[in-house]
NUPAVEX-365419 format. One record per residue: residue in one letter; x, y, z of N, C-alpha, C in turn. Coordinates in steps of 0.05 Angstrom, whole numbers, plus 5000, padded with zeros to 4 digits. Example, Ala and Ser with C-alpha at 12.3 -4.5 7.8 and 13.67 -1.06 7.14 Angstrom:
# residues 2
+-------+------+------+------+-------+-------+-------+------+------+------+
! torti ! n.px ! n.py ! n.pz ! ca.px ! ca.py ! ca.pz ! c.px ! c.py ! c.pz !
+-------+------+------+------+-------+-------+-------+------+------+------+
!     a ! 5264 ! 4886 ! 5156 !  5246 !  4910 !  5156 ! 5264 ! 4934 ! 5156 !
!     s ! 5257 ! 4955 ! 5142 !  5273 !  4979 !  5143 ! 5258 ! 5001 ! 5157 !
+-------+------+------+------+-------+-------+-------+------+------+------+
# end
This chain:
# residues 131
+-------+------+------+------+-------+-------+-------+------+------+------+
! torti ! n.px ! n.py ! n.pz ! ca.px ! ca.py ! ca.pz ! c.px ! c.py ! c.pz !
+-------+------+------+------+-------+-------+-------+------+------+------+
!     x ! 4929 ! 5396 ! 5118 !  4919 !  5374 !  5133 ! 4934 ! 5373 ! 5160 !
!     x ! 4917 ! 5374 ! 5188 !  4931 !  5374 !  5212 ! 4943 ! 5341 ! 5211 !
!     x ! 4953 ! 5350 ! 5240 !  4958 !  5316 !  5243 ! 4939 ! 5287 ! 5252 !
!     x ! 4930 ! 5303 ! 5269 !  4897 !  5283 !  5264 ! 4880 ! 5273 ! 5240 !
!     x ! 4881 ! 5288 ! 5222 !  4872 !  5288 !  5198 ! 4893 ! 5266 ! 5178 !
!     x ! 4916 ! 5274 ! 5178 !  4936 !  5257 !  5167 ! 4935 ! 5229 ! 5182 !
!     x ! 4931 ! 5224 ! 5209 !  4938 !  5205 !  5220 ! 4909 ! 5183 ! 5213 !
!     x ! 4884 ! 5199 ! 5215 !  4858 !  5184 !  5198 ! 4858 ! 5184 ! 5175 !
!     x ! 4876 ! 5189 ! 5153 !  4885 !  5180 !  5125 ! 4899 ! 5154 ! 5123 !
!     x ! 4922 ! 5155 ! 5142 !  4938 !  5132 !  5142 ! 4922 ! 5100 ! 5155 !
!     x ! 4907 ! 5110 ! 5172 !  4892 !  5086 !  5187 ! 4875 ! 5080 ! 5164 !
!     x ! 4856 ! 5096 ! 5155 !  4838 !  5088 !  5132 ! 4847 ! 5077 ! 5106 !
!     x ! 4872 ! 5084 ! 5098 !  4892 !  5064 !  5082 ! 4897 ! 5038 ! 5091 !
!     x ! 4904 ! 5043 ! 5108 !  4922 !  5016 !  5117 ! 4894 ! 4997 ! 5131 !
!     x ! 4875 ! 5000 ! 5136 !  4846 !  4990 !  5138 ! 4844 ! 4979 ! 5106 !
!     x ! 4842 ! 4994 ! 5084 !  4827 !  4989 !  5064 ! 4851 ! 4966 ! 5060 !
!     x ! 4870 ! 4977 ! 5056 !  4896 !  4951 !  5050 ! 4892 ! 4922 ! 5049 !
!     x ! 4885 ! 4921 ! 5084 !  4887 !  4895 !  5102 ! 4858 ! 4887 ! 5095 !
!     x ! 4829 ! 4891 ! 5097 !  4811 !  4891 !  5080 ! 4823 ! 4881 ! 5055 !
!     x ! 4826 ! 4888 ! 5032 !  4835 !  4878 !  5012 ! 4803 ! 4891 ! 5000 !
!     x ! 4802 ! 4905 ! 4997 !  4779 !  4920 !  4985 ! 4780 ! 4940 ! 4971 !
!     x ! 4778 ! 4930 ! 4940 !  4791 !  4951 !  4921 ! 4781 ! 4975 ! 4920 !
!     x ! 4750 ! 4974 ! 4920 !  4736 !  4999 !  4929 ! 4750 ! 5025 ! 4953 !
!     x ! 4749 ! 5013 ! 4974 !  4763 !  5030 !  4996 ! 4792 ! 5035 ! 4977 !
!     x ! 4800 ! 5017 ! 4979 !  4834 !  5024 !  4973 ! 4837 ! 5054 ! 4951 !
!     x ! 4816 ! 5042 ! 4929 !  4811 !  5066 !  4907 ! 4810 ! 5091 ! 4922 !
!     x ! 4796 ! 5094 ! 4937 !  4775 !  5117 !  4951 ! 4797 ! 5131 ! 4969 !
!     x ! 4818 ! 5121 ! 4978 !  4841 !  5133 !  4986 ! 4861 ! 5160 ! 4976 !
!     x ! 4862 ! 5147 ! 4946 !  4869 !  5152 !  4929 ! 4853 ! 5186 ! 4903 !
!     x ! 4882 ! 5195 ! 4890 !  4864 !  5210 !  4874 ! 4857 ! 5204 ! 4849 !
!     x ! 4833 ! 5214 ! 4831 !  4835 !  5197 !  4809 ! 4861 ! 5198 ! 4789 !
!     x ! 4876 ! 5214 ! 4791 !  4895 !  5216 !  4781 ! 4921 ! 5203 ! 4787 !
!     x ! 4920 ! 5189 ! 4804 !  4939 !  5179 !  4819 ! 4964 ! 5160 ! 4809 !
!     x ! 4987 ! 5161 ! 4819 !  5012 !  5151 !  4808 ! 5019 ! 5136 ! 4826 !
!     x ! 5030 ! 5103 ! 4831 !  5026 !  5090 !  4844 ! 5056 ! 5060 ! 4831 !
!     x ! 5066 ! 5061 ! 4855 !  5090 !  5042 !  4850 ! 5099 ! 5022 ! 4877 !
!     x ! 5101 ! 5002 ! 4867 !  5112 !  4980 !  4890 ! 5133 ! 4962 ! 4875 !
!     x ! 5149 ! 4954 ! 4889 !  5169 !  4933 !  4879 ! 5161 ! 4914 ! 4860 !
!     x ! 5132 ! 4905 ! 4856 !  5116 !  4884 !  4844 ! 5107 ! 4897 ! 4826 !
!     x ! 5107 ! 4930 ! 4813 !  5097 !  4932 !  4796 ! 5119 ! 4941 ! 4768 !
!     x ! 5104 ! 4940 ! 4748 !  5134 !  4946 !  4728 ! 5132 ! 4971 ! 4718 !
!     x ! 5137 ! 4988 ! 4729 !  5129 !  5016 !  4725 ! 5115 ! 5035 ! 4743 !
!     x ! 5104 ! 5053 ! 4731 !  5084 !  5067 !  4753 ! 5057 ! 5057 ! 4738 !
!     x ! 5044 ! 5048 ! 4768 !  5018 !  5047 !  4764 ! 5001 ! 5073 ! 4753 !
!     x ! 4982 ! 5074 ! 4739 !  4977 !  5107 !  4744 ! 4948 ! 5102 ! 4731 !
!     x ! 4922 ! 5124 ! 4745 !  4897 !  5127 !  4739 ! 4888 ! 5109 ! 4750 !
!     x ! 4858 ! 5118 ! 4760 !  4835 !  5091 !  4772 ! 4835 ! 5066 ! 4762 !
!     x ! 4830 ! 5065 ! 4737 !  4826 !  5039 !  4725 ! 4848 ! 5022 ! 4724 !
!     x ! 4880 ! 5031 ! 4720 !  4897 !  5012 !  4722 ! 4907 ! 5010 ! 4749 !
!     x ! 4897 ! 5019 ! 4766 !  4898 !  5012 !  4793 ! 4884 ! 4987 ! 4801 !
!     x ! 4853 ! 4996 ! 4784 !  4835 !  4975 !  4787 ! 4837 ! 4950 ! 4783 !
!     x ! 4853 ! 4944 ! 4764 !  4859 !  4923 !  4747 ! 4888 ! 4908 ! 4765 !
!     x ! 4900 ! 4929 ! 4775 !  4929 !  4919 !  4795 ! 4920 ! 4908 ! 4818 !
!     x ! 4902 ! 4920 ! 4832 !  4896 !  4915 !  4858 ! 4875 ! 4883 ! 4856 !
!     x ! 4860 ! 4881 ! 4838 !  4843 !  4865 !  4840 ! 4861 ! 4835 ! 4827 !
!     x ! 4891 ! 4844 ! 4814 !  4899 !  4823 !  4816 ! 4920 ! 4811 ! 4829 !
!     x ! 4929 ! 4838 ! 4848 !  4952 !  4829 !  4875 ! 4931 ! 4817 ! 4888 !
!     x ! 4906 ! 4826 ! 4903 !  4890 !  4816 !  4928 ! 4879 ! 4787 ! 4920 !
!     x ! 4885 ! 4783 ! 4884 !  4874 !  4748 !  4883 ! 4898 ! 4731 ! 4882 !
!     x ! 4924 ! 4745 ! 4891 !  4942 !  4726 !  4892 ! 4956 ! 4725 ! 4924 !
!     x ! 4943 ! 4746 ! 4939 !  4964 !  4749 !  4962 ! 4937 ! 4760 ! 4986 !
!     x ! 4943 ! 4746 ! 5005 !  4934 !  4756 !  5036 ! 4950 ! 4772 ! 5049 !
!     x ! 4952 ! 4797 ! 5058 !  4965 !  4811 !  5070 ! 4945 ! 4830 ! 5092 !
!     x ! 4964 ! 4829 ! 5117 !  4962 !  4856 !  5132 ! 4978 ! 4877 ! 5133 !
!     x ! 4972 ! 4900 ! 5150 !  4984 !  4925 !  5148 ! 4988 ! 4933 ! 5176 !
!     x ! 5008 ! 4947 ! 5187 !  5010 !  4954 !  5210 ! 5021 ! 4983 ! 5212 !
!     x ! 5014 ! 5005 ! 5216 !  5029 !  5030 !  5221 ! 5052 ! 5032 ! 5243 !
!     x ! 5077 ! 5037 ! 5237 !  5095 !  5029 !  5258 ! 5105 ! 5066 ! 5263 !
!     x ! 5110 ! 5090 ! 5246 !  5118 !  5106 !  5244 ! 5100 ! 5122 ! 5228 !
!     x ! 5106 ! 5152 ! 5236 !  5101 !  5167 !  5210 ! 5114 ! 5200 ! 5206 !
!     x ! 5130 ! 5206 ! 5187 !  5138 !  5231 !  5192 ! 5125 ! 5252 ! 5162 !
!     x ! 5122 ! 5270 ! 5166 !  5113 !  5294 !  5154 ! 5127 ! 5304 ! 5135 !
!     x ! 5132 ! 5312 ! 5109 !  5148 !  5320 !  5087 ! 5145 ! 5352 ! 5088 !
!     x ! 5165 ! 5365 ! 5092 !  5167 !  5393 !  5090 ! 5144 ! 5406 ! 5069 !
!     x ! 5129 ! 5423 ! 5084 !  5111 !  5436 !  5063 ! 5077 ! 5425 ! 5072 !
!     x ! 5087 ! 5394 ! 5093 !  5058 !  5397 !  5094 ! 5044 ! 5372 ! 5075 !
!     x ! 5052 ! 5363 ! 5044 !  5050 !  5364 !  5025 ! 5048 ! 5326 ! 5020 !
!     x ! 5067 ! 5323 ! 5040 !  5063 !  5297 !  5034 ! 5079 ! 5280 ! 5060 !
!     x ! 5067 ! 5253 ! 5062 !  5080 !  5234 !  5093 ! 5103 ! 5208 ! 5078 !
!     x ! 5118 ! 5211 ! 5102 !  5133 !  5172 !  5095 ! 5133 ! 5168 ! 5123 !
!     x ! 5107 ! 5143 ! 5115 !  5106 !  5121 !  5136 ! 5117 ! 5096 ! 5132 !
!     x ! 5130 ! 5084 ! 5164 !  5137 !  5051 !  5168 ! 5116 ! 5039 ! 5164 !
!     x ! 5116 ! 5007 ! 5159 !  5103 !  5001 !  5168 ! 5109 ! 4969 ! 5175 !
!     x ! 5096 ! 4953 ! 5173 !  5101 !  4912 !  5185 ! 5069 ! 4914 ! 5174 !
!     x ! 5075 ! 4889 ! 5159 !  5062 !  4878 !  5136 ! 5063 ! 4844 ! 5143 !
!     x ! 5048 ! 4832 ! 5136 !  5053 !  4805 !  5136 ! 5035 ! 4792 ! 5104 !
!     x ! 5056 ! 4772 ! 5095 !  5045 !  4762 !  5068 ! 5040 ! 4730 ! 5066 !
!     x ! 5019 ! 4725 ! 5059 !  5010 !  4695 !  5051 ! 4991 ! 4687 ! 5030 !
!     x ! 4999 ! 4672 ! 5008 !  4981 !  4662 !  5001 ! 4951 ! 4654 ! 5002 !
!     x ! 4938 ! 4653 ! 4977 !  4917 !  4651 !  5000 ! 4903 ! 4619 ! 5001 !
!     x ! 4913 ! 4597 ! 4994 !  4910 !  4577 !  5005 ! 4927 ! 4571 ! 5026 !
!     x ! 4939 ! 4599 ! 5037 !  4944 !  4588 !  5071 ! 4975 ! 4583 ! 5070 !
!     x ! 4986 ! 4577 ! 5093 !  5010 !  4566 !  5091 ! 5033 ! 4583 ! 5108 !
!     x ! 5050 ! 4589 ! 5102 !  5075 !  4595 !  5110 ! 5062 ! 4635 ! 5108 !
!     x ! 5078 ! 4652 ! 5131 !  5065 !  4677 !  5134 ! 5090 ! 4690 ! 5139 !
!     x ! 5095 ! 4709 ! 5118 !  5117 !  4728 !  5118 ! 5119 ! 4749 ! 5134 !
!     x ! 5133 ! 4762 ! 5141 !  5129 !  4788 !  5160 ! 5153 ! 4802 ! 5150 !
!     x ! 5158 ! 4828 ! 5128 !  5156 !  4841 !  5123 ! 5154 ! 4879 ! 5131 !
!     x ! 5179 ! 4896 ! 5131 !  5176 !  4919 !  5141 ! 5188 ! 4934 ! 5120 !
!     x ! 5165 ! 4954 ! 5114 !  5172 !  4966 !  5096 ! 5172 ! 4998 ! 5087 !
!     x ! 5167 ! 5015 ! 5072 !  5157 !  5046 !  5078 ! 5144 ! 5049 ! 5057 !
!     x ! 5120 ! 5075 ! 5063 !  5110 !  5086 !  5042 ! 5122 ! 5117 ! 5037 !
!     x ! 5124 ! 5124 ! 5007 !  5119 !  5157 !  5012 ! 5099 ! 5167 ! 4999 !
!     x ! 5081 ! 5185 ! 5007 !  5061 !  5192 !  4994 ! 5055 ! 5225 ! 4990 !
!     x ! 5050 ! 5236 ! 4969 !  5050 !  5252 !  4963 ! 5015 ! 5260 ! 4962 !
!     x ! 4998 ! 5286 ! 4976 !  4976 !  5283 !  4989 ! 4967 ! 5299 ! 4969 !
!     x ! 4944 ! 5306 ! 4969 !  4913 !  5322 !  4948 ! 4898 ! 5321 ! 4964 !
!     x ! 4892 ! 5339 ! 4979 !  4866 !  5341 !  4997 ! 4867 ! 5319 ! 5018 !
!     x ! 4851 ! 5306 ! 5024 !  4851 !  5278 !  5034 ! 4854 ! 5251 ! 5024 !
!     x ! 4869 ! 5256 ! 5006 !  4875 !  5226 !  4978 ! 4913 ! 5229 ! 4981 !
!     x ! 4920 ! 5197 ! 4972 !  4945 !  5200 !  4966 ! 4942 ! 5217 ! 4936 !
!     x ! 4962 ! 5228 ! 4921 !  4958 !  5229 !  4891 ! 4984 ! 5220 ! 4886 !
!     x ! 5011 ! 5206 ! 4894 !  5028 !  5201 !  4887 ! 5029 ! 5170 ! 4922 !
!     x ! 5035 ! 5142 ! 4904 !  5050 !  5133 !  4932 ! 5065 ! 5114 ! 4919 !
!     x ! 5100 ! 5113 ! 4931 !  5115 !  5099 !  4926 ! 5119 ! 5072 ! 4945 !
!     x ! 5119 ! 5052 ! 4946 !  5127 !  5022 !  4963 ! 5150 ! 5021 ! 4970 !
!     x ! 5167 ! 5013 ! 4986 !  5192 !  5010 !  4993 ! 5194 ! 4991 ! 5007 !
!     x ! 5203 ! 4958 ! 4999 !  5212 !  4944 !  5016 ! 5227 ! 4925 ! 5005 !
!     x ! 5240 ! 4898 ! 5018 !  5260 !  4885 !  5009 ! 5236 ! 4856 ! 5000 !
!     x ! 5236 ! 4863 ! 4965 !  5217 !  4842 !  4958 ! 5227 ! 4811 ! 4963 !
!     x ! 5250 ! 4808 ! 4970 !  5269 !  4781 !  4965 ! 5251 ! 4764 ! 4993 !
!     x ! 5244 ! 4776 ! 5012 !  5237 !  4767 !  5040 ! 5214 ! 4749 ! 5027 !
!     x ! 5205 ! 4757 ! 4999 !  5173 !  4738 !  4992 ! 5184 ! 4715 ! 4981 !
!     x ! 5210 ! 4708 ! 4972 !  5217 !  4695 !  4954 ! 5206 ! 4661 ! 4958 !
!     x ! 5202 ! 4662 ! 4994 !  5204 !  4626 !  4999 ! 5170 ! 4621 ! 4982 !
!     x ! 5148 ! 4645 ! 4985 !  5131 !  4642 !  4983 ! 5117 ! 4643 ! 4948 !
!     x ! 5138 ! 4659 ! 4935 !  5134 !  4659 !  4909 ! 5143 ! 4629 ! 4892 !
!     x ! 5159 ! 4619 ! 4912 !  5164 !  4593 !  4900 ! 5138 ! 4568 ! 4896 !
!     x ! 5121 ! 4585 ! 4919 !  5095 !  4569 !  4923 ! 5080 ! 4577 ! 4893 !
!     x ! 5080 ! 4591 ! 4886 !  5061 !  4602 !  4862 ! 5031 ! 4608 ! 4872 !
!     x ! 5020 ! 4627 ! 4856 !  4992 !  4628 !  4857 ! 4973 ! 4603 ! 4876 !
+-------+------+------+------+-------+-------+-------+------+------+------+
# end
């Protein structure tokens, strides 16, 4: 994957993200895929339990995505991008801003491996809000 190609992976992620559209988000992705964020308890892993994760972060949380960086993993093989995120509820309210990283390990034009990296404590005023 050149870098143009990588750089229309990451936009089309971070589109489907901010969207909140589990379809896109899927479609990023490989079906095989292994998948972790601070919020999850384990590795996420396969379409369907993605399916089931994503459709119930995006009914508890409003978020955007912003690409701030991106560097290349020896081999070609895989990216870790920055990025600024913002989080809110979605009856509104108080709006977090959030910077965090991804690493992703690539398959053609799909992540097949992506890890989350950020400081979950920054959500804390908002988790006090609950659902």
């Amino acid at each position: 994957m050149d870098r143009a190609e990588r750089d229309q992976l990451i936009e089309r992620f971070l589109s489907a993200w901010t969207a909140q559209d589990v379809d896109r988000v899927l479609d990023c992705y490989t079906a095989d895929l292994r998948y972790r964020d601070p919020n999850t308890r384990g590795a996420v892993e396969g379409r369907d339990a993605m399916r089931r994760y994503l459709t119930k972060l995006f009914a508890a949380w409003q978020m955007t995505w912003a690409r701030r960086e991106v560097f290349d993993l020896a081999g070609g093989e895989g990216v870790a991008f920055l990025w600024r995120a913002t989080f809110r509820r979605p009856r509104g309210g108080q709006v977090i801003e959030a910077d965090g990283m991804d690493l992703a390990v690539l398959s053609g034009d799909r992540l097949a491996r992506n890890d989350v990296y950020f400081d979950r404590a920054v959500l804390a005023p908002l988790l006090m809000q609950g659902g």
